[in-house]
C-alpha positions as CSV (number, residue, x, y, z in Angstrom):
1,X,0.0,0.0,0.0
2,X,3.0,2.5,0.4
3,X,3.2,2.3,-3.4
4,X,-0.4,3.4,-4.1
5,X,-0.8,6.5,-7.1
6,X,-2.4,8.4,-4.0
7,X,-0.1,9.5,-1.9
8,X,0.9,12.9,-2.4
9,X,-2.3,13.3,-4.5
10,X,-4.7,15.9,-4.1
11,X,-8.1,14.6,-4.3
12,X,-9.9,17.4,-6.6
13,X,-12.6,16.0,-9.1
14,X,-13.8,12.8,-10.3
15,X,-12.0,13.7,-13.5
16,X,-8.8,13.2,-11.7
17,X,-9.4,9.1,-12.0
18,X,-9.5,6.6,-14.7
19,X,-10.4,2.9,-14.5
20,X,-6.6,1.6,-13.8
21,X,-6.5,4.3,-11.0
22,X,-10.1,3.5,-9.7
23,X,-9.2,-0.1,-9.8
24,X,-6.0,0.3,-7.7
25,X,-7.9,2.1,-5.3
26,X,-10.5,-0.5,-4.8
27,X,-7.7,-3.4,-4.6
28,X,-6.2,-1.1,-1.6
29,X,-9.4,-0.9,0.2
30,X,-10.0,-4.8,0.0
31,X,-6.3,-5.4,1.3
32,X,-6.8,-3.2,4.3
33,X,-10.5,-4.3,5.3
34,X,-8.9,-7.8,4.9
35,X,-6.6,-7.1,7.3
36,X,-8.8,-5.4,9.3
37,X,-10.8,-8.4,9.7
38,X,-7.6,-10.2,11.1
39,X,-7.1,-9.7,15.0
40,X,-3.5,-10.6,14.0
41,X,-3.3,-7.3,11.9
42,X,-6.1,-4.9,12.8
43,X,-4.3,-3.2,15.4
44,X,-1.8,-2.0,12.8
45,X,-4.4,0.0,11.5
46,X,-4.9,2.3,14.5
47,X,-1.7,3.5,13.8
48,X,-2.4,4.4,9.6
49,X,-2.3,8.0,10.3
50,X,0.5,8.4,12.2
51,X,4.0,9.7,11.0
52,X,7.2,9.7,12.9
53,X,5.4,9.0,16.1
54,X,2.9,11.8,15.8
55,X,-0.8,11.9,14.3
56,X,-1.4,13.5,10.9
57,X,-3.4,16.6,11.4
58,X,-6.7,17.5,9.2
59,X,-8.5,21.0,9.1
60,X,-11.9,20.1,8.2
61,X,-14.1,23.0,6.6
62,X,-17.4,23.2,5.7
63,X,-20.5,25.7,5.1
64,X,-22.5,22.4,6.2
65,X,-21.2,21.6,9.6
66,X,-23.5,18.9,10.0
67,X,-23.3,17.1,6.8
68,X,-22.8,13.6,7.3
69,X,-20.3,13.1,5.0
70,X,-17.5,15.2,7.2
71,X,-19.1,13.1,9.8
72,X,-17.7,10.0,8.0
73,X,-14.7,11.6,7.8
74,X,-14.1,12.3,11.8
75,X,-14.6,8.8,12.0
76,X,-12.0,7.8,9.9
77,X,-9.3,9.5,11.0
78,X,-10.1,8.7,14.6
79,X,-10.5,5.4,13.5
80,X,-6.5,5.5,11.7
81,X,-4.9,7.5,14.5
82,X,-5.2,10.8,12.8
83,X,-6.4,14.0,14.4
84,X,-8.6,17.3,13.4
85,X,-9.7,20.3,14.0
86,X,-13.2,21.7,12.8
87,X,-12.7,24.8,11.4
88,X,-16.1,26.8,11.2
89,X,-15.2,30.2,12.7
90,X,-12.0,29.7,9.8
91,X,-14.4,29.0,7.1
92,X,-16.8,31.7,8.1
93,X,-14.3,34.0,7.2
94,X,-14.4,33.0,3.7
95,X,-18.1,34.4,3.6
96,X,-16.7,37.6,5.1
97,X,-14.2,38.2,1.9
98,X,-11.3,35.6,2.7
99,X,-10.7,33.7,-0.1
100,X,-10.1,30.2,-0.4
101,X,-6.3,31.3,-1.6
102,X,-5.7,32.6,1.0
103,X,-6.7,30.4,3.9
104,X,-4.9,27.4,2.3
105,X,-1.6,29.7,2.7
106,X,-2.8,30.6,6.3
107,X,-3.7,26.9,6.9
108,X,-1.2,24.8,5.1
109,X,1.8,25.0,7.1
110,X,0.2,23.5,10.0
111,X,-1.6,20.8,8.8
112,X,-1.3,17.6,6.5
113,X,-4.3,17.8,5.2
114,X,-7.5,20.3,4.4
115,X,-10.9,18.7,3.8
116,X,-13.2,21.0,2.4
117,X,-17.3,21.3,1.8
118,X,-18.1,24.4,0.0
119,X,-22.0,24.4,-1.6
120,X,-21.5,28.0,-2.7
121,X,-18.2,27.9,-5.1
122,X,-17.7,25.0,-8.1
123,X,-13.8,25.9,-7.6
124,X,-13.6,26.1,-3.7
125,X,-11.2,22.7,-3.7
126,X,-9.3,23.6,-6.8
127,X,-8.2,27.0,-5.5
128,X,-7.3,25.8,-1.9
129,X,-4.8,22.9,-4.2
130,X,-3.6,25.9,-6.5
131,X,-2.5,27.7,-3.7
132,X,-1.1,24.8,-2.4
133,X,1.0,24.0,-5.1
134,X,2.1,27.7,-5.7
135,X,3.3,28.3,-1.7
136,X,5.1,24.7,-1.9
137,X,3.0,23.6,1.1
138,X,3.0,20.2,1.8
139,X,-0.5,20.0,3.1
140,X,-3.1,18.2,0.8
141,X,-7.0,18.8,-0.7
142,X,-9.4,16.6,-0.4
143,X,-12.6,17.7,-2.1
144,X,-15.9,16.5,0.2
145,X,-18.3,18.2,-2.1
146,X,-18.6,21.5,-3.7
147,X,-20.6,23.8,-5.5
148,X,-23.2,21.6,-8.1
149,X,-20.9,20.0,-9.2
150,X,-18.3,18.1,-7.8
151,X,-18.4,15.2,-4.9
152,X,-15.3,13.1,-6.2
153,X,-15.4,11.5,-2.9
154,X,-19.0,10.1,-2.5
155,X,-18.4,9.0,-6.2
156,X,-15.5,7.1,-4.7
157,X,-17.6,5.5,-2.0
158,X,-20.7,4.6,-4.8
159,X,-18.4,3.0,-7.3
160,X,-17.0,0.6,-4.7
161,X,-20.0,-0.1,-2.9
162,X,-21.5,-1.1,-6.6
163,X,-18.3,-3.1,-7.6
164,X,-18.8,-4.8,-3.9
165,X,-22.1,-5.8,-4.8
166,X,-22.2,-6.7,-8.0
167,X,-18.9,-7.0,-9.0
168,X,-19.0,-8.7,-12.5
169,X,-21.8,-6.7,-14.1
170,X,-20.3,-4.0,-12.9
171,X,-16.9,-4.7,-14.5
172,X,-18.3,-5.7,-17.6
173,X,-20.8,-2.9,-18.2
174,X,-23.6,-5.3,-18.3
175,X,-25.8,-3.2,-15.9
176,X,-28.6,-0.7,-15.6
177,X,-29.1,2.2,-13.9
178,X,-31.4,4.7,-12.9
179,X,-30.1,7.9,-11.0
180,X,-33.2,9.5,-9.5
181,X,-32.9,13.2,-8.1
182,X,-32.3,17.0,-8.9
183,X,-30.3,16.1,-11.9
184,X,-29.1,19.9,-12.3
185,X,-27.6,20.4,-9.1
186,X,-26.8,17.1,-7.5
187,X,-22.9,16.8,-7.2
188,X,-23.1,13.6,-6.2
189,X,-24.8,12.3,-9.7
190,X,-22.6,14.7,-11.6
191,X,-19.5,12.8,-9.9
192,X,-20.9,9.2,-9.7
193,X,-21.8,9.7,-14.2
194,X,-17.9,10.6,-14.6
195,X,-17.2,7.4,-12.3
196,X,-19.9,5.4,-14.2
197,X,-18.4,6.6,-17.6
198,X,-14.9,4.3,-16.6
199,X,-17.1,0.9,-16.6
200,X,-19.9,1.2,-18.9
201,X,-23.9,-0.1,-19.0
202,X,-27.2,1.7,-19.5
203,X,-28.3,5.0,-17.5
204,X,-31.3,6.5,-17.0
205,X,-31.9,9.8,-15.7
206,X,-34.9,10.5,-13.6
207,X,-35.7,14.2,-12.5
């Protein structure tokens, strides 16, 4: 698993994956809830998140502090031995005139990772990376749903539970679907069609 194509990957859009990469990423998760399963090799696991004895360190933002999603992602790096802050009264001040530029310099340097949930701004996760990149920062982005138009993440966690299901039509594109909501401004099917578009089969569209 040291070897994966994610480390040291920003995790912007659901554009950023093709089928090898999507397919590497599912073969990791299988390896690790396989040894999570294991009393010999579960323990290991508590200890994911940690570097050089100390816990990797996660500002989570969001305009939705009670989406569920950043709830599933407190869980997860408890779960690995990471740690977090909740950053609220930070992303406030991006409503106030802060940009998104700015408060991944401000945030960066102190942190391994930035987690954001933006509904207001398409770009919210791109910039934050941008800025990133530009300020040599080592912290990454990890996009948990922004604008209308990106949730790269939930696509992430649809595709595999699909492939866990019903692994072979899936693979093969012998499969039908029906995505049923607000087709214009759900993220999530915006995200999970680019996913979809990797494997194949028959979509319907139901508004």
């Amino acid at each position: 698993m040291q070897n994966s194509l994610y480390l040291g990957r920003h995790l912007i859009s659901s554009h950023d994956f093709d089928r090898i990469s999507l397919s590497e990423l599912f073969r990791t998760i299988r390896d690790i809830k396989a040894y999570m399963k294991n009393p010999r090799t579960s323990s290991a696991f508590r200890y994911l998140l940690i570097r050089n004895g100390e816990p990797l360190f996660f500002h989570i933002l969001s305009s939705d502090p009670s989406a569920r999603t950043l709830t599933s992602f407190e869980r997860a790096i408890r779960k690995f031995g990471g740690a977090w802050a909740k950053d609220a009264s930070r992303f406030s001040s991006v409503t106030s005139g802060e940009t998104h530029r700015s408060l991944a310099r401000i945030l960066g340097p102190d942190c391994d990772g930035i987690i954001i949930r933006d509904d207001s701004d398409d770009d919210a996760a791109k910039k934050m990376a941008d800025a990133v990149e530009d300020y040599q920062l080592k912290t990454r982005i990890i996009n948990a749903g922004t604008g209308n138009k990106e949730h790269p993440t939930q696509m992430l966690t649809d595709l595999y539970s699909i492939s866990e299901h019903i692994q072979e039509p899936f693979e093969t594109g012998k499969i039908v679907y029906a995505l049923v909501g607000n087709l214009s401004r759900s993220r999530a099917i915006h995200s999970l069609l680019v996913g979809l578009g990797n494997y194949g089969g028959k979509i319907y569209l139901v508004g």
